[in-house]
C-alpha positions as CSV (number, residue, x, y, z in Angstrom):
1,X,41.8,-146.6,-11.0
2,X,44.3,-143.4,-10.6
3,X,46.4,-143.2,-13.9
4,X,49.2,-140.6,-14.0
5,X,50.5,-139.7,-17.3
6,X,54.2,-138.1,-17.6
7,X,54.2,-135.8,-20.5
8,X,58.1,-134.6,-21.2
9,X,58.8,-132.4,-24.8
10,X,59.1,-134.4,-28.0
11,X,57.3,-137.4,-26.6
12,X,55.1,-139.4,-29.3
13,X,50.7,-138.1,-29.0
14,X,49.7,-141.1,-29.9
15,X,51.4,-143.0,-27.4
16,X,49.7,-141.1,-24.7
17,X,46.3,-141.0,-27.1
18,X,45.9,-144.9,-27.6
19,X,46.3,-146.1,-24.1
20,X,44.3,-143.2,-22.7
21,X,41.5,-144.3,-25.2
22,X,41.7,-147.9,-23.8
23,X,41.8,-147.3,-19.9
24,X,38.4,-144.4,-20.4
25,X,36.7,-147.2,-21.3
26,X,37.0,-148.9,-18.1
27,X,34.5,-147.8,-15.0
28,X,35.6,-145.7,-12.5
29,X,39.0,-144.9,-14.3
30,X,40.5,-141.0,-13.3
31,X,43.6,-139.5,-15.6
32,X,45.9,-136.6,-14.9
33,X,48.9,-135.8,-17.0
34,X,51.4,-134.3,-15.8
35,X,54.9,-132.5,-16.5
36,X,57.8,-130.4,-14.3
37,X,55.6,-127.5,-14.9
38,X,51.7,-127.5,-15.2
39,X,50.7,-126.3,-19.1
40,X,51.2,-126.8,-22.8
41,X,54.1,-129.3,-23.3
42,X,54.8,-129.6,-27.4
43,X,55.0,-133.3,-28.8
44,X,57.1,-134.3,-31.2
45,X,55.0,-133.4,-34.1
46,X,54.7,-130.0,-33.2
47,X,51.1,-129.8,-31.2
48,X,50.8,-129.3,-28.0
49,X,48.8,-131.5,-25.1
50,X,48.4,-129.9,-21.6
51,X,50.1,-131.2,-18.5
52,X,47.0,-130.7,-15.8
53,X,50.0,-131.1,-12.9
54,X,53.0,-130.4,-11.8
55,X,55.2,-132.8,-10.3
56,X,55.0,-131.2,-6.4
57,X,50.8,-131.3,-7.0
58,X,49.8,-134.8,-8.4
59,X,48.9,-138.0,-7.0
60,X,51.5,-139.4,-4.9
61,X,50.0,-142.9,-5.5
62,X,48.4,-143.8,-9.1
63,X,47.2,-147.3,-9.6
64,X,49.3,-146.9,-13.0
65,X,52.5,-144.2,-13.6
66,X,52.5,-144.2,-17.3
67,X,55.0,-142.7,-19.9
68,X,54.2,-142.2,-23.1
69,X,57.6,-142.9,-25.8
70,X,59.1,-140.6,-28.0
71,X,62.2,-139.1,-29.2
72,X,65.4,-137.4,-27.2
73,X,62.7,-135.1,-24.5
74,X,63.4,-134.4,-21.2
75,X,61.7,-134.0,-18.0
């Protein structure tokens, strides 16, 4: 299973963290986050979690588009 992450700036880590957790524990499952630009994208309590994509290079068909919540970000 293909599960694409959207990261955008001031979104909540452990909304991202928890799920992720969950879904590596299932066989066969693949992850890549991703954001407008590939790199460090800052969370809302200051650390920073890397976006492995960019929107023009990820999968163009995940079994799962997930976005994690947080405050006023942006994409």
């Amino acid at each position: 299973m293909k599960i694409l992450s959207v990261l955008f700036p001031g979104f909540t880590a452990l909304d991202l963290i928890g799920p992720t957790t969950v879904w590596g524990l299932m066989p066969g499952a693949e992850f890549q986050t991703v954001a407008r630009t590939p790199g460090p994208v800052r969370v809302d309590m200051g650390l920073e979690i890397v976006a492995t994509h960019s929107f023009d290079n990820c999968w163009a068909a995940p079994d799962v588009l997930f976005v994690p919540g947080g405050g006023a970000g942006s994409l």
